[in-house]
RODO-2510 file (C-alpha; in nm, 4 decimals, decimal comma):
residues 112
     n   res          X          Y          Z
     1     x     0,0000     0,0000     0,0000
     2     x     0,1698     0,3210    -0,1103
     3     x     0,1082     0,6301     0,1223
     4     x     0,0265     0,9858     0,0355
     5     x     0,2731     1,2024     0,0512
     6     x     0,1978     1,5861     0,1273
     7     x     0,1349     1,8044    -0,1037
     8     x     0,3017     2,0874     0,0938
     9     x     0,5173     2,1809     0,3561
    10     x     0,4016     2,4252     0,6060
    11     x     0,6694     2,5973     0,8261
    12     x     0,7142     2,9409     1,0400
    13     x     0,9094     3,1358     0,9768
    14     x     1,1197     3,2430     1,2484
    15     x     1,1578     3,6775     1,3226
    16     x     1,4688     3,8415     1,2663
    17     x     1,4924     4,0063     1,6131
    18     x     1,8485     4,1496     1,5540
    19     x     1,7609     4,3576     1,2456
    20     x     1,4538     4,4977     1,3752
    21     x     1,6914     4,6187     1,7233
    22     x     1,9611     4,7260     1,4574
    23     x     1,7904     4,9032     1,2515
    24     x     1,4887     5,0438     1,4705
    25     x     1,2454     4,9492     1,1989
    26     x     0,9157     4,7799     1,3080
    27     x     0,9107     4,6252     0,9650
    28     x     1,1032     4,3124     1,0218
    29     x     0,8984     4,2104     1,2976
    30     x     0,5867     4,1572     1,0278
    31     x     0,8027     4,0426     0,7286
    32     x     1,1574     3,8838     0,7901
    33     x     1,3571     3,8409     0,3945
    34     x     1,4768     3,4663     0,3705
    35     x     1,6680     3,2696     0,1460
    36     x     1,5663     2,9815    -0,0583
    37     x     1,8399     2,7569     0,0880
    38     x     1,7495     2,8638     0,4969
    39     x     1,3639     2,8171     0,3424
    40     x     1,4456     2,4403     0,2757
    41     x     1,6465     2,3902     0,5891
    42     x     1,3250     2,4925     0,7760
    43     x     1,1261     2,2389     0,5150
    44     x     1,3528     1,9427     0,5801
    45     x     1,3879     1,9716     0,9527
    46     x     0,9442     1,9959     0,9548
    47     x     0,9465     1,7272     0,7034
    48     x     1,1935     1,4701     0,9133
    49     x     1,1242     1,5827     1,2736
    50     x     1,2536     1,7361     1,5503
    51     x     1,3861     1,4251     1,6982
    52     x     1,5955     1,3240     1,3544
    53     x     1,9848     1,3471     1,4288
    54     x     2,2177     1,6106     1,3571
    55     x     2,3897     1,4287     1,0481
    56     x     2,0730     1,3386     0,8967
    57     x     1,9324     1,6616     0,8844
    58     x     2,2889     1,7718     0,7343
    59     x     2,2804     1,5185     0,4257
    60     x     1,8919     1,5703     0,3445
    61     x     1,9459     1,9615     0,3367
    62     x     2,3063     1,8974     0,1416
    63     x     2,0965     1,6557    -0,1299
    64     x     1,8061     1,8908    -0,1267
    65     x     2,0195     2,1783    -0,2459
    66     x     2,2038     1,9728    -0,4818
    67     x     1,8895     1,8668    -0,6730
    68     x     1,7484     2,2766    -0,6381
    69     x     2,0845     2,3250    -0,8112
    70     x     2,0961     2,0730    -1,0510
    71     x     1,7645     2,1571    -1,1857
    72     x     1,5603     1,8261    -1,0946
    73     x     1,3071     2,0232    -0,9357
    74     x     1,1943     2,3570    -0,8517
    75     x     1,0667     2,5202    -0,5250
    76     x     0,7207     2,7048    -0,5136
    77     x     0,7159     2,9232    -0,1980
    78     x     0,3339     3,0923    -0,1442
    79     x     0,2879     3,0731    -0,4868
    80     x     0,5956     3,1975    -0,6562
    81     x     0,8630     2,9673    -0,7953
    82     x     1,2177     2,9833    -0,7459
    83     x     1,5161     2,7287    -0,8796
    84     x     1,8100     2,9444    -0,7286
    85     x     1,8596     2,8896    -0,3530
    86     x     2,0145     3,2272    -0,2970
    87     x     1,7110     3,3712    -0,4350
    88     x     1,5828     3,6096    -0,1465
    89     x     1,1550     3,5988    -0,0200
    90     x     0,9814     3,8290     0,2153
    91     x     0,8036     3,5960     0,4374
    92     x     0,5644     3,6515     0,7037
    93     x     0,4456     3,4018     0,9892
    94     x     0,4548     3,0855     0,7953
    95     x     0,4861     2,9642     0,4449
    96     x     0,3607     2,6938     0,2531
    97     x     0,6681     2,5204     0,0324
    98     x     0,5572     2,2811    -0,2799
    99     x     0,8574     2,0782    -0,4661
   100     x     0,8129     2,0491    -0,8284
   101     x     0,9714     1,7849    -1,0321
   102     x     1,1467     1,9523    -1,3852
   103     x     1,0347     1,5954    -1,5534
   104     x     0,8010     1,3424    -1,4838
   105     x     0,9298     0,9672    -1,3405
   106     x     0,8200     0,7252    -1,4975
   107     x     0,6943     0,4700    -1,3096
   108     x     0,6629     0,1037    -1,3567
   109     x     0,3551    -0,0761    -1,3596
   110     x     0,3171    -0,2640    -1,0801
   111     x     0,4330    -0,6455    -1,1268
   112     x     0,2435    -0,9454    -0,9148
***
């Protein structure tokens, strides 16, 4: 029996209490600008847990990159898509993160 996987990945964003001290602006406590790359750190830690160990959350972010990089699948963030993980997006509270493959797998039929 094959299980559904999620079709998104909700996480909060975190506020960026040292820029809104530095710079006096109330701004960045309703908006905090992220990059792609910290965006999927925060996807892969909600996606594998809390409780997952230190090197496992290090090789699924490394391999998550990698693939962002090499193209095998884009990253739509509240609706706008990005394949650059230094690509910078204004979040606010939490965002909702949907992976795109660039091609479709094929799959094989299933054999009895």
């Amino acid at each position: 029996m094959r299980q559904k996987l999620p079709s998104m990945i909700r996480v909060k964003v975190p506020l960026d209490l040292h820029a809104v001290s530095q710079g006096g602006s109330g701004a960045f406590a309703l908006a905090t600008p992220l990059r792609i790359r910290d965006l999927l750190g925060f996807a892969v830690r909600e996606a594998i847990g809390t409780r997952a160990p230190g090197d496992k959350f290090s090789r699924t972010v490394h391999r998550t990159l990698a693939g962002l990089c090499a193209g095998d699948f884009t990253v739509d963030v509240n609706g706008r898509t990005f394949a650059d993980p230094d690509a910078v997006v204004v979040c606010e509270g939490s965002v909702d993160i949907r992976f795109f493959l660039s091609q479709r797998r094929r799959i094989a039929p299933n054999r009895k």
